[in-house]
C-alpha positions in Angstrom: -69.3 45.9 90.0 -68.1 42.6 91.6 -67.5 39.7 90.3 -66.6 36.6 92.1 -64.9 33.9 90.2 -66.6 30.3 90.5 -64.8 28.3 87.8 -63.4 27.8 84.2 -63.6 24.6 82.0 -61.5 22.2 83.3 -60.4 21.6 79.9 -59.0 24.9 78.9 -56.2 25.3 76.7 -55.4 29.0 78.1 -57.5 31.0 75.8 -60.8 32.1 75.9 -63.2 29.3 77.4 -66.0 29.1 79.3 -66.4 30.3 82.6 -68.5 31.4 85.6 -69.0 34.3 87.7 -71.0 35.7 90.2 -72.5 39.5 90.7 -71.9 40.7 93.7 -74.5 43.5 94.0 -77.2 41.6 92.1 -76.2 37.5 93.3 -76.5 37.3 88.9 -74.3 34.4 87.3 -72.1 35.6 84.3 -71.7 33.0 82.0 -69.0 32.9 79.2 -69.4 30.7 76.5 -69.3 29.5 73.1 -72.0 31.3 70.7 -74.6 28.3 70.1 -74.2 27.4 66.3 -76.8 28.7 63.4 -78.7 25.3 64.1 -79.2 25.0 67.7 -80.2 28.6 67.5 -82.6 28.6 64.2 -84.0 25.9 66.7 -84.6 28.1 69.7 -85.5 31.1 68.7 -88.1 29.2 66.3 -89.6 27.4 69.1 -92.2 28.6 71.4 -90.9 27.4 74.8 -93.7 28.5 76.6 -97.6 29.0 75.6 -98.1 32.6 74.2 -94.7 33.6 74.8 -92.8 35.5 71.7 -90.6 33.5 69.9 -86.9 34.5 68.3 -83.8 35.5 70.3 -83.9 39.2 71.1 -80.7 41.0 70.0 -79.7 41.9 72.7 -79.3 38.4 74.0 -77.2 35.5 72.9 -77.4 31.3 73.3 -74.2 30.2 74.3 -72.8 26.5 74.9 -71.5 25.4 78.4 -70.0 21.8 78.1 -71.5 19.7 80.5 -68.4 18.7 82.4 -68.8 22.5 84.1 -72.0 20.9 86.0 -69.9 21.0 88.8 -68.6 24.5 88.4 -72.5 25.7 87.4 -74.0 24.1 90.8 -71.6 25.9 92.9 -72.2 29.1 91.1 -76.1 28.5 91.6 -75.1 28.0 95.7 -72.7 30.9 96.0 -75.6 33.2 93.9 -78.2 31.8 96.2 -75.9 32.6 99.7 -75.5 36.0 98.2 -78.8 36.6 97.4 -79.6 35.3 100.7 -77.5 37.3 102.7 -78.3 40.4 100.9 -82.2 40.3 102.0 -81.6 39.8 105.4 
């Protein structure tokens, strides 16, 4: 597995923060980030988001916080994914 570094929170005070990653193989972003708090995800799992889909958070998944001044960081994740991705069909 590859994975190409796209960014870390600007605001990082050298330990664990969020960050963002690409997988080479798959063009996948890797997010790290904060675990959502109880609210925000009592909220989503109890929500249907879409008609007749299953509500609830599987356990093998998790709802984790990116602060919004990684925008920046996210976009060019999405454009290096979508290169790779891109390149890898051709």
């Amino acid at each position: 597995m590859t994975l190409r570094f796209v960014g870390i929170d600007p605001n990082t005070g050298g330990e664990g923060s969020p960050t963002v990653w690409v997988e080479e193989q798959s063009a996948d972003l890797v997010l790290q980030g904060e675990e959502a708090e109880a609210l925000l995800q009592q909220v989503i799992g109890n929500t249907e988001w879409v008609p007749g889909h299953a509500t609830g958070i599987p356990d093998h998944e998790r709802v984790i916080r990116i602060p919004a001044r990684m925008v920046p960081i996210l976009r060019e994740a999405c454009d290096v994914a979508e290169r790779t991705h891109r390149d890898a069909v051709r």
